[in-house]
CHARMM-style PDB file with segment names, atoms N, HN, CA, C and O in Angstrom:
ATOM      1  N   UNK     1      74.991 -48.444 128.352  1.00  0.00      PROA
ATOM      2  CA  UNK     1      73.847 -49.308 128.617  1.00  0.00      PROA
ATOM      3  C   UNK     1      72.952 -49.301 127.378  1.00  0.00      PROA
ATOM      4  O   UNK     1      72.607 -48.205 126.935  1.00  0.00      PROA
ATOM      5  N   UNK     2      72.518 -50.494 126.738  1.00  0.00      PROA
ATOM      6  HN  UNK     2      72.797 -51.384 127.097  1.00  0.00      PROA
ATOM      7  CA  UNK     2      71.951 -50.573 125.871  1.00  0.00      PROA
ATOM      8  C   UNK     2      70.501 -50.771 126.304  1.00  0.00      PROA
ATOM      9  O   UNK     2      70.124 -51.213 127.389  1.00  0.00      PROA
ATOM     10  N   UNK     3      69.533 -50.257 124.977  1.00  0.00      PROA
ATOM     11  HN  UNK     3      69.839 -49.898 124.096  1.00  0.00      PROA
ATOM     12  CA  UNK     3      68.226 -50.233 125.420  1.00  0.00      PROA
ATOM     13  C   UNK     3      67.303 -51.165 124.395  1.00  0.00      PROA
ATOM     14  O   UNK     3      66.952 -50.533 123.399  1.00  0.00      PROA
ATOM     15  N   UNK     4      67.002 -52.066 124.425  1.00  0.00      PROA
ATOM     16  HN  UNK     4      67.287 -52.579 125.234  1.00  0.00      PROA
ATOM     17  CA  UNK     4      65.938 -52.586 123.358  1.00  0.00      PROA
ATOM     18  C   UNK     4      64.754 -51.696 122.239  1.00  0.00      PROA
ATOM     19  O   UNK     4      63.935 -50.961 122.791  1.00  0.00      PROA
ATOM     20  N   UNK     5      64.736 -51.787 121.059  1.00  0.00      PROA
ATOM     21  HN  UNK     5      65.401 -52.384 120.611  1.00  0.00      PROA
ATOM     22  CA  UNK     5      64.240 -51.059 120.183  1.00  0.00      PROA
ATOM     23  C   UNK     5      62.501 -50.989 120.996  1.00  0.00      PROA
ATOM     24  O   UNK     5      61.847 -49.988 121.288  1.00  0.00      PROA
ATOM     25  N   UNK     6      62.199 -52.273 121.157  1.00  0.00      PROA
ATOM     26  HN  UNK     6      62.731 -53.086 120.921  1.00  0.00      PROA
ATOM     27  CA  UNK     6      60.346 -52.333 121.407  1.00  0.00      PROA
ATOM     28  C   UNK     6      60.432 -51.918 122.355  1.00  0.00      PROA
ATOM     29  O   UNK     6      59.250 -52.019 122.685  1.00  0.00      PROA
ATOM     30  N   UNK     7      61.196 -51.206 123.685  1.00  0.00      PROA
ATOM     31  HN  UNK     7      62.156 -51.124 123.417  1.00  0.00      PROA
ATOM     32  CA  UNK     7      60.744 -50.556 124.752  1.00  0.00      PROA
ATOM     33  C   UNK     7      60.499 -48.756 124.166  1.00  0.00      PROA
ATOM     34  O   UNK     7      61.119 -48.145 123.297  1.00  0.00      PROA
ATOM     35  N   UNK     8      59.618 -48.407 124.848  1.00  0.00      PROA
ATOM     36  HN  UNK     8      59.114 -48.903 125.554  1.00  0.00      PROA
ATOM     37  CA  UNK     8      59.371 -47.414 124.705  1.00  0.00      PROA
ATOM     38  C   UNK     8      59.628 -46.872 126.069  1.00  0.00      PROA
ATOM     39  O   UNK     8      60.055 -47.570 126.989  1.00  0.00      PROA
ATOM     40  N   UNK     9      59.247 -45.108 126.208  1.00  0.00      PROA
ATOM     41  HN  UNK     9      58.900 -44.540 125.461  1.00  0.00      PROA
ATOM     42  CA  UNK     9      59.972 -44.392 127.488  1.00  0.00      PROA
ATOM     43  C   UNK     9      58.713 -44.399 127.967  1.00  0.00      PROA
ATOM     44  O   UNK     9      57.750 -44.681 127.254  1.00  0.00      PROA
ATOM     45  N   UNK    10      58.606 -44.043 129.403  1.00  0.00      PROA
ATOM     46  HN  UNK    10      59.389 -43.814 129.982  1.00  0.00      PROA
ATOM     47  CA  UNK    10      56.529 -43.977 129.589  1.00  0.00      PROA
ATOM     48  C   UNK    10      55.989 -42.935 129.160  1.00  0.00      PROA
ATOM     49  O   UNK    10      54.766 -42.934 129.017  1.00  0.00      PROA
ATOM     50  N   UNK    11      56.848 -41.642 128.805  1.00  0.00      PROA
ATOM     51  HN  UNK    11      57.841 -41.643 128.921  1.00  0.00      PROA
ATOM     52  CA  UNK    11      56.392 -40.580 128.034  1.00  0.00      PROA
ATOM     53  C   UNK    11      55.866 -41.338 126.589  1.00  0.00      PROA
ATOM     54  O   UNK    11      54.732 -41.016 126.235  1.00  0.00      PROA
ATOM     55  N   UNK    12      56.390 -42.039 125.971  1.00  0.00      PROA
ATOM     56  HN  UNK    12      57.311 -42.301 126.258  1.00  0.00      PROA
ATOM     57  CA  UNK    12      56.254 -42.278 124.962  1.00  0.00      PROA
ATOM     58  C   UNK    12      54.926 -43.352 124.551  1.00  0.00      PROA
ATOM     59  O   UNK    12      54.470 -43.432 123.411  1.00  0.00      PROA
ATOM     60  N   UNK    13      54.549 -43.948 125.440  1.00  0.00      PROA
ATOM     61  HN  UNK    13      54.920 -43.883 126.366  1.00  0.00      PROA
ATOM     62  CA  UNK    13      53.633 -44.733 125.574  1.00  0.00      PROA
ATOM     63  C   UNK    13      52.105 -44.144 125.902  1.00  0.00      PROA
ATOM     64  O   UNK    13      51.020 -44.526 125.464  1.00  0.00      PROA
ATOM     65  N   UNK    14      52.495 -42.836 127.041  1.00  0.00      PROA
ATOM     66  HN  UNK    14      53.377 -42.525 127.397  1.00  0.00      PROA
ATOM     67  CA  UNK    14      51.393 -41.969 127.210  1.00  0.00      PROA
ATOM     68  C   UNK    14      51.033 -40.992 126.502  1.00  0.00      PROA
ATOM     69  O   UNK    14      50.073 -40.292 126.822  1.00  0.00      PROA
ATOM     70  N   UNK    15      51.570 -40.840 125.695  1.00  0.00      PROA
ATOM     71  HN  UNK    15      52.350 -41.409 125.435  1.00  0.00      PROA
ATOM     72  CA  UNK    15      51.454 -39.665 124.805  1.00  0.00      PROA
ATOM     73  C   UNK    15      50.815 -40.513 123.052  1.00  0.00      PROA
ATOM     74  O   UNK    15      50.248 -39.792 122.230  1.00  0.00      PROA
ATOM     75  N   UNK    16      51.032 -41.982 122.771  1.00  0.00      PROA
ATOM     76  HN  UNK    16      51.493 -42.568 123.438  1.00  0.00      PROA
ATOM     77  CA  UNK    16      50.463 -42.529 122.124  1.00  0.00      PROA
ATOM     78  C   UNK    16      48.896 -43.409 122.454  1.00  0.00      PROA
ATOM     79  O   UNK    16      48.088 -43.874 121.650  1.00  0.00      PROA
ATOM     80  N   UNK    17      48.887 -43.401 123.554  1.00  0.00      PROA
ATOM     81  HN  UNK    17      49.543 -43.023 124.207  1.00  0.00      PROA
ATOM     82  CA  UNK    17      47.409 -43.782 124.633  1.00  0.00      PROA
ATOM     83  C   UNK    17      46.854 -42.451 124.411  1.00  0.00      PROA
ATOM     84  O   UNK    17      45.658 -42.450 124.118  1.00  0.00      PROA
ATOM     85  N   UNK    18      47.531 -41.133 124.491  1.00  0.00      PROA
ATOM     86  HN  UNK    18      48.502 -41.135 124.729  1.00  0.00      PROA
ATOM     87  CA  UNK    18      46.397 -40.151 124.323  1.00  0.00      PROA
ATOM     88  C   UNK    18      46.128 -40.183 123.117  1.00  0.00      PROA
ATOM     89  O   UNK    18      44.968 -40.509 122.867  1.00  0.00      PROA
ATOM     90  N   UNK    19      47.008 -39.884 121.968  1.00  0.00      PROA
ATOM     91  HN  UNK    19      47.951 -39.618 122.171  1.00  0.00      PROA
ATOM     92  CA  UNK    19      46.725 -40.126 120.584  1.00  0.00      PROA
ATOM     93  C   UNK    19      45.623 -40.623 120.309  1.00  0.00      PROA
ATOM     94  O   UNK    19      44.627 -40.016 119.916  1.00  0.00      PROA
ATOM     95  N   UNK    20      45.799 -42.327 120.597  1.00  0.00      PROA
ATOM     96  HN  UNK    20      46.609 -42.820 120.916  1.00  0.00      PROA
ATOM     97  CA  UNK    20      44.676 -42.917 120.750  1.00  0.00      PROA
ATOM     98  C   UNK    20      43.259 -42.561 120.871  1.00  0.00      PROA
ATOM     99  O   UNK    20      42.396 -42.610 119.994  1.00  0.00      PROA
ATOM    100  N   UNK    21      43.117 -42.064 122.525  1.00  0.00      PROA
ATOM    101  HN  UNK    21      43.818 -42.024 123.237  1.00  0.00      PROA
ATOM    102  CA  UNK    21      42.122 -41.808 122.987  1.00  0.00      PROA
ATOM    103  C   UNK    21      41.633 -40.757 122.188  1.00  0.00      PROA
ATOM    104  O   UNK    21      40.466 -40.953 121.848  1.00  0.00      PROA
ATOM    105  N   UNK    22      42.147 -39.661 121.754  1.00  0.00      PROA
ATOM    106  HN  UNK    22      43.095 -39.501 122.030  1.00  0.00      PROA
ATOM    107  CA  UNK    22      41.556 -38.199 120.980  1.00  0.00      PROA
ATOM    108  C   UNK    22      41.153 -39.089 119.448  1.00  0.00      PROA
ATOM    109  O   UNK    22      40.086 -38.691 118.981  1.00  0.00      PROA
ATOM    110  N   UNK    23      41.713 -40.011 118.765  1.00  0.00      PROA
ATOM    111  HN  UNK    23      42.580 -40.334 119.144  1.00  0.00      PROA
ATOM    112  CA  UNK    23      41.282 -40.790 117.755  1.00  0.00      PROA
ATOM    113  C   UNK    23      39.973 -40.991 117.647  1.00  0.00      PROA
ATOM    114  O   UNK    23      39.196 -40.541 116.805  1.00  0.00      PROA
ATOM    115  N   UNK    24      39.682 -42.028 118.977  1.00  0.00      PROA
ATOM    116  HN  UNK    24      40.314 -42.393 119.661  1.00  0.00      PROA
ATOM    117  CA  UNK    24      38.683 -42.504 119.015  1.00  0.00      PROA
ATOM    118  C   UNK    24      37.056 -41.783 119.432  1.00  0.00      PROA
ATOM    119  O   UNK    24      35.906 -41.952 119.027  1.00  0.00      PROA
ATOM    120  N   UNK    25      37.783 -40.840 120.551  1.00  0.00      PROA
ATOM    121  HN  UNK    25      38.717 -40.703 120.880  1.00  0.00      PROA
ATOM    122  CA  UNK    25      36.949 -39.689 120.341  1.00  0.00      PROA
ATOM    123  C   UNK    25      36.413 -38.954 119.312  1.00  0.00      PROA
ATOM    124  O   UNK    25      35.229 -38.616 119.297  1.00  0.00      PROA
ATOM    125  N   UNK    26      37.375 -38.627 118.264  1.00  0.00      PROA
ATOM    126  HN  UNK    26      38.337 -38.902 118.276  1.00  0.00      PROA
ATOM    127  CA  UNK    26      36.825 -38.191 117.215  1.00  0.00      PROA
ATOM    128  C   UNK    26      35.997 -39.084 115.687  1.00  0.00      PROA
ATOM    129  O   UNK    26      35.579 -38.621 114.625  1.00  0.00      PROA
ATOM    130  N   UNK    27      36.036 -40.460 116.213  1.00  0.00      PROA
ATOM    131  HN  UNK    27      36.375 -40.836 117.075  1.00  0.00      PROA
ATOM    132  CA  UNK    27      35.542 -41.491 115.403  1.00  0.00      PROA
ATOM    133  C   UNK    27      34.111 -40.619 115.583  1.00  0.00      PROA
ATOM    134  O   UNK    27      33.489 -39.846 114.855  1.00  0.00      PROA
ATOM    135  N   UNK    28      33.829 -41.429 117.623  1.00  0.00      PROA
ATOM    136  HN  UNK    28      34.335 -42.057 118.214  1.00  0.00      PROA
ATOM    137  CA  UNK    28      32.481 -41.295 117.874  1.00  0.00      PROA
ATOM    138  C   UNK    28      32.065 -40.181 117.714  1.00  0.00      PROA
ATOM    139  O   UNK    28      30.881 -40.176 117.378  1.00  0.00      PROA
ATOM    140  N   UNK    29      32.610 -39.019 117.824  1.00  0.00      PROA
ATOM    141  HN  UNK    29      33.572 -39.023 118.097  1.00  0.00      PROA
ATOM    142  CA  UNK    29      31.967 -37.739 117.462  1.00  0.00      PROA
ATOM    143  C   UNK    29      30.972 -37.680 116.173  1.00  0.00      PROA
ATOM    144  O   UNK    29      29.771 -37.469 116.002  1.00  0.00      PROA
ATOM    145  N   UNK    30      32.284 -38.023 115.221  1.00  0.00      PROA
ATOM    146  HN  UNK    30      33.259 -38.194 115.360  1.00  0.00      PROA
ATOM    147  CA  UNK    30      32.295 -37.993 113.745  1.00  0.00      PROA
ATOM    148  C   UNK    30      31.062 -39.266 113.226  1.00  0.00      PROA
ATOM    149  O   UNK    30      30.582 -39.152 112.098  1.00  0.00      PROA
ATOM    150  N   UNK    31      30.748 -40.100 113.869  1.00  0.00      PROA
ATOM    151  HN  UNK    31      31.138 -40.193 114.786  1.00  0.00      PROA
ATOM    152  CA  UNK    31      29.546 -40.946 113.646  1.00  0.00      PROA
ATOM    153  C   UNK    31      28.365 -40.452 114.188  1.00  0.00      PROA
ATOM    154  O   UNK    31      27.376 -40.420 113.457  1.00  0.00      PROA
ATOM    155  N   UNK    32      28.243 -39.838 115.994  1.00  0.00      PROA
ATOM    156  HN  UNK    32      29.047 -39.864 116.588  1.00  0.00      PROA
ATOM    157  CA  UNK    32      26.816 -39.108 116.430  1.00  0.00      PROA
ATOM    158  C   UNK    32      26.746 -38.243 114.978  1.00  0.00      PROA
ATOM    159  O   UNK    32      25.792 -38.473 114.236  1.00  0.00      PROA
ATOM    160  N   UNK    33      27.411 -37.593 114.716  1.00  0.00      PROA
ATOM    161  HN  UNK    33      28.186 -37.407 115.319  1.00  0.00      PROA
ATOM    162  CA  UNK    33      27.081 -36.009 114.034  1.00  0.00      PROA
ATOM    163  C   UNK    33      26.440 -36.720 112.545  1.00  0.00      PROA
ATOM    164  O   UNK    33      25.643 -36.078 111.861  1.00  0.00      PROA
ATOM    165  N   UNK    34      26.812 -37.858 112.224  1.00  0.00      PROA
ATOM    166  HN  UNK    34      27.460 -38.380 112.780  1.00  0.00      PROA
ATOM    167  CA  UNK    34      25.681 -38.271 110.784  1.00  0.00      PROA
ATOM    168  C   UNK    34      24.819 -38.479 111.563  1.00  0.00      PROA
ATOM    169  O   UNK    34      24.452 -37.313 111.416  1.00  0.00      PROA
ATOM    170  N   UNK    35      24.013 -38.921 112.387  1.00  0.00      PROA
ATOM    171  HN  UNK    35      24.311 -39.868 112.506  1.00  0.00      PROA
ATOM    172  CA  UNK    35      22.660 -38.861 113.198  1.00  0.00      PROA
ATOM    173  C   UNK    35      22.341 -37.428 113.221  1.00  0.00      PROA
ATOM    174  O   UNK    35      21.153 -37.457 112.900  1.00  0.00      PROA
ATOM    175  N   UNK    36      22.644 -36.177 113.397  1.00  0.00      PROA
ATOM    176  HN  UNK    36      23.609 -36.153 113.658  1.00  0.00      PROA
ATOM    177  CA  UNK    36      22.240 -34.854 112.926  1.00  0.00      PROA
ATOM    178  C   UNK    36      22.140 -34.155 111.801  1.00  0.00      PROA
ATOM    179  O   UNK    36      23.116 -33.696 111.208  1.00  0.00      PROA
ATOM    180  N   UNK    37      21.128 -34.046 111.490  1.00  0.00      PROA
ATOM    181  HN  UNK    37      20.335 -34.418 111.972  1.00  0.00      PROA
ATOM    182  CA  UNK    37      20.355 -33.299 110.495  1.00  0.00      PROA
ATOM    183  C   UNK    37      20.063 -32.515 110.302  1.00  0.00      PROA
ATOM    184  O   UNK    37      18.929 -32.953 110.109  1.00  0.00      PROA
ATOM    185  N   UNK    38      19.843 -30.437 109.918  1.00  0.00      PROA
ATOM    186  HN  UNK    38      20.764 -30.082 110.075  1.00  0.00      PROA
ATOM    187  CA  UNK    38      19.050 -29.798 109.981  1.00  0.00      PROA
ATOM    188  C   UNK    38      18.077 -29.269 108.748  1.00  0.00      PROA
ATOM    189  O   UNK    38      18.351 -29.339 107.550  1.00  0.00      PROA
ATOM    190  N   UNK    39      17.227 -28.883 109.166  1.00  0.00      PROA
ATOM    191  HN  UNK    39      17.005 -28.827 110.139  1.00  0.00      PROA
ATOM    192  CA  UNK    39      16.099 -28.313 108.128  1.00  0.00      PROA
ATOM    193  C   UNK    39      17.215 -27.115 107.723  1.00  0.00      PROA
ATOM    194  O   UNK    39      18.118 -26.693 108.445  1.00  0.00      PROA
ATOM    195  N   UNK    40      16.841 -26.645 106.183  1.00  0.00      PROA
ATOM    196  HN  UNK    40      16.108 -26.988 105.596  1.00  0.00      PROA
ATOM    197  CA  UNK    40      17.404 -25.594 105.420  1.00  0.00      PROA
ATOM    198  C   UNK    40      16.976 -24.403 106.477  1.00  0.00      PROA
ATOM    199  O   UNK    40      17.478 -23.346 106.095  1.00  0.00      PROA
ATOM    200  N   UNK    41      16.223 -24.241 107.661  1.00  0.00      PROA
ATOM    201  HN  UNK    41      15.815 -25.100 107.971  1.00  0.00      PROA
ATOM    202  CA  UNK    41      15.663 -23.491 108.166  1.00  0.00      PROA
ATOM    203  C   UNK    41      16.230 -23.559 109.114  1.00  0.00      PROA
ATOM    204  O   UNK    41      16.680 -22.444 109.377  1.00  0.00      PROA
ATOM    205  N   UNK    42      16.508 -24.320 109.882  1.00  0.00      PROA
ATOM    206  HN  UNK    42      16.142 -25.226 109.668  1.00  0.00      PROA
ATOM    207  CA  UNK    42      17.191 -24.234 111.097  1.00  0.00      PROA
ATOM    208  C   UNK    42      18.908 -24.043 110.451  1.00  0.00      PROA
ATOM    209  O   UNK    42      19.676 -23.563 111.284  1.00  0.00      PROA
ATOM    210  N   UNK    43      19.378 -24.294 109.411  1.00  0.00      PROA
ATOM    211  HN  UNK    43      18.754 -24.685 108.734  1.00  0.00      PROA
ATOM    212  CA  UNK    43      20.880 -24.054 109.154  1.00  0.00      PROA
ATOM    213  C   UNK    43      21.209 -22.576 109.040  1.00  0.00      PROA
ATOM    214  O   UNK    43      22.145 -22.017 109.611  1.00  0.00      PROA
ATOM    215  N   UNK    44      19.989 -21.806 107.931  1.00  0.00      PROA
ATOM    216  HN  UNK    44      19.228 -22.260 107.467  1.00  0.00      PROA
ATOM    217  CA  UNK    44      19.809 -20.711 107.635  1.00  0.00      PROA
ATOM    218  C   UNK    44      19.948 -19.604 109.158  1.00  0.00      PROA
ATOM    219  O   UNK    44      20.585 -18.561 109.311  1.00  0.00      PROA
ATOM    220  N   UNK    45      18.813 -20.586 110.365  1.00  0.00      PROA
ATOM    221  HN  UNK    45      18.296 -21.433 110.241  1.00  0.00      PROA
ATOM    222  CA  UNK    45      18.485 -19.742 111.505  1.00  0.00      PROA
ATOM    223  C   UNK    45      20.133 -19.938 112.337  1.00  0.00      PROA
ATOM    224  O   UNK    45      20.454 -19.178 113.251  1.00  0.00      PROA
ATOM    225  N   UNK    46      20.856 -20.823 111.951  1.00  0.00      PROA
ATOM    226  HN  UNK    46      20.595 -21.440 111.208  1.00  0.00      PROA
ATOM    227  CA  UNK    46      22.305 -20.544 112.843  1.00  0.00      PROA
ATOM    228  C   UNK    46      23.193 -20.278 112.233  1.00  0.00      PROA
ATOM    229  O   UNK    46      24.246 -20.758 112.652  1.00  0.00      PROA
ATOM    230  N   UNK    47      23.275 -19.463 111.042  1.00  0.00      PROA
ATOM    231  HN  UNK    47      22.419 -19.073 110.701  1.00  0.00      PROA
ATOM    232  CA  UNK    47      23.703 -18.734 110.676  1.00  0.00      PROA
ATOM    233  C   UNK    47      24.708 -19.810 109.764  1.00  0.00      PROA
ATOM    234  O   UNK    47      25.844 -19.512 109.396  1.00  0.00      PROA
ATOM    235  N   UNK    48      24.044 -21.095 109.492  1.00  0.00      PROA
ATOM    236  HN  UNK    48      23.121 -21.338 109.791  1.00  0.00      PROA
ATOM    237  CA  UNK    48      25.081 -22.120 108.222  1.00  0.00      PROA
ATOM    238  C   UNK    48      25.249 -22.105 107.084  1.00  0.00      PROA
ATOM    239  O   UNK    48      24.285 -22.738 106.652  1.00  0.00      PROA
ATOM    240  N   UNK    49      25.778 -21.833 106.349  1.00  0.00      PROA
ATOM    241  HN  UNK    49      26.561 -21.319 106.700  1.00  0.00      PROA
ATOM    242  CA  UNK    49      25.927 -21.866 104.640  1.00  0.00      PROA
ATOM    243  C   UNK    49      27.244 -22.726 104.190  1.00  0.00      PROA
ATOM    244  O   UNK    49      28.438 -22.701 104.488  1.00  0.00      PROA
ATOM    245  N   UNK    50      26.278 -23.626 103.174  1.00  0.00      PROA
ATOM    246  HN  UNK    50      25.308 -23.646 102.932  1.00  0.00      PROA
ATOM    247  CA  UNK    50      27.070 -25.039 102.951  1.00  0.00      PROA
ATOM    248  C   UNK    50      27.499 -24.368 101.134  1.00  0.00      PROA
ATOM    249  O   UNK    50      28.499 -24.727 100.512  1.00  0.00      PROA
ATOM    250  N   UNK    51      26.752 -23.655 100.762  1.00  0.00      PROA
ATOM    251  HN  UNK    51      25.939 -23.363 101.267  1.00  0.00      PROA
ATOM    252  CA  UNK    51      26.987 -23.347  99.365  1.00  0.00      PROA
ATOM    253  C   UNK    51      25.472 -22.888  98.427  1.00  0.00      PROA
ATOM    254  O   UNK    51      24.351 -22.405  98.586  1.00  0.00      PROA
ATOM    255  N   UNK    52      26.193 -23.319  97.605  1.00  0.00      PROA
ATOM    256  HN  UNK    52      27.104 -23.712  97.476  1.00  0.00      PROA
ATOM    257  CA  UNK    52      24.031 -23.311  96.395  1.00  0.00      PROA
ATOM    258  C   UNK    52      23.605 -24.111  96.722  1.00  0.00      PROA
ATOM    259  OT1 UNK    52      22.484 -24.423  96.318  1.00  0.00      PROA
TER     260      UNK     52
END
């Protein structure tokens, strides 16, 4: 039985929908977090060090 190349298995389809979804999740993450800022004081107070 032959299978057509553009079908995919539903494993294969759900597992690229999650892909997806964790993608896009990490867009929006990755965009809130330039809206956060801290004072050299508050980085210092959680214990952050970016360098000199």
């Amino acid at each position: 039985m032959a299978t057509s190349l553009n079908q995919q298995s539903p494993v294969a389809q759900q597992t690229g929908s999650v892909l997806a979804g964790l993608q896009m999740l990490v867009s929006v993450l990755s965009w809130l977090a330039g809206y956060v800022q801290l004072t050299e004081e508050e980085q210092r107070e959680a214990g952050i060090y970016l360098g000199d």
